[in-house]
N, C-alpha and C positions, 0 to 999 in steps of 0.2 A: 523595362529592366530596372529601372530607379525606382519603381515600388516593390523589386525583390529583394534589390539592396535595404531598403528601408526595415522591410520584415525582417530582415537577419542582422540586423545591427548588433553589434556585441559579440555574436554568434563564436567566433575566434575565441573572444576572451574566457567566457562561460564554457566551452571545450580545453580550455589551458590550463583555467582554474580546476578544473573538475573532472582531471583526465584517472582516476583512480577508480573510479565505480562505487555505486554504494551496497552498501549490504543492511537488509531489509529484513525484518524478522515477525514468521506470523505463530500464533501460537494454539491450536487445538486441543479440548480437554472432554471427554466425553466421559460416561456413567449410567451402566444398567442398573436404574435400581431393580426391575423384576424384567419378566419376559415382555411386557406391554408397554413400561415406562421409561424413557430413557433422559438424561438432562446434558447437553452440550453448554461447555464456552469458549466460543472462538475468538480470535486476536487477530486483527490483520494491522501491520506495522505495531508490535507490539510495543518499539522503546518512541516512539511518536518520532522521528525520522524525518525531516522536510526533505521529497529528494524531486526530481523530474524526470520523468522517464525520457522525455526532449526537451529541449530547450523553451523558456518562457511559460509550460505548463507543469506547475506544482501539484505533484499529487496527494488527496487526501489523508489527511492526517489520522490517527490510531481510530479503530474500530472496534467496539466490543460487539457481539453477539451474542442472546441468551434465546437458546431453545430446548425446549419442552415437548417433547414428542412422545405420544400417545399411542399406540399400534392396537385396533383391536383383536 
């Protein structure tokens, strides 16, 4: 029981602090240049946002994505 308690240390506070929820913003942009070619840019956490989804695990910070997709 005393190594649960240790794991949740804070736990209270970090729920007190942070009882509003965040808001997370991801952003998709796609583009047919013709019937074969297409070029995407994805954004995941677009305003770079430090949040946790649980406590003590921070999750990754803004993501771009560049693809290029070919169809023959």
């Amino acid at each position: 029981m005393l190594y649960l308690m240790n794991c949740f240390q804070g736990l209270k506070g970090i729920r007190y602090e942070h009882d509003k929820g965040d808001w997370i913003y991801d952003a998709n942009i796609s583009y047919k240049l013709n019937s074969q070619i297409a070029l995407s840019v994805i954004s995941r956490n677009l305003f770079n946002h430090e949040y946790s989804g649980i406590p003590s695990q921070l999750e990754a910070p803004r993501m771009w994505l560049f693809q290029f997709v070919i169809t023959p």
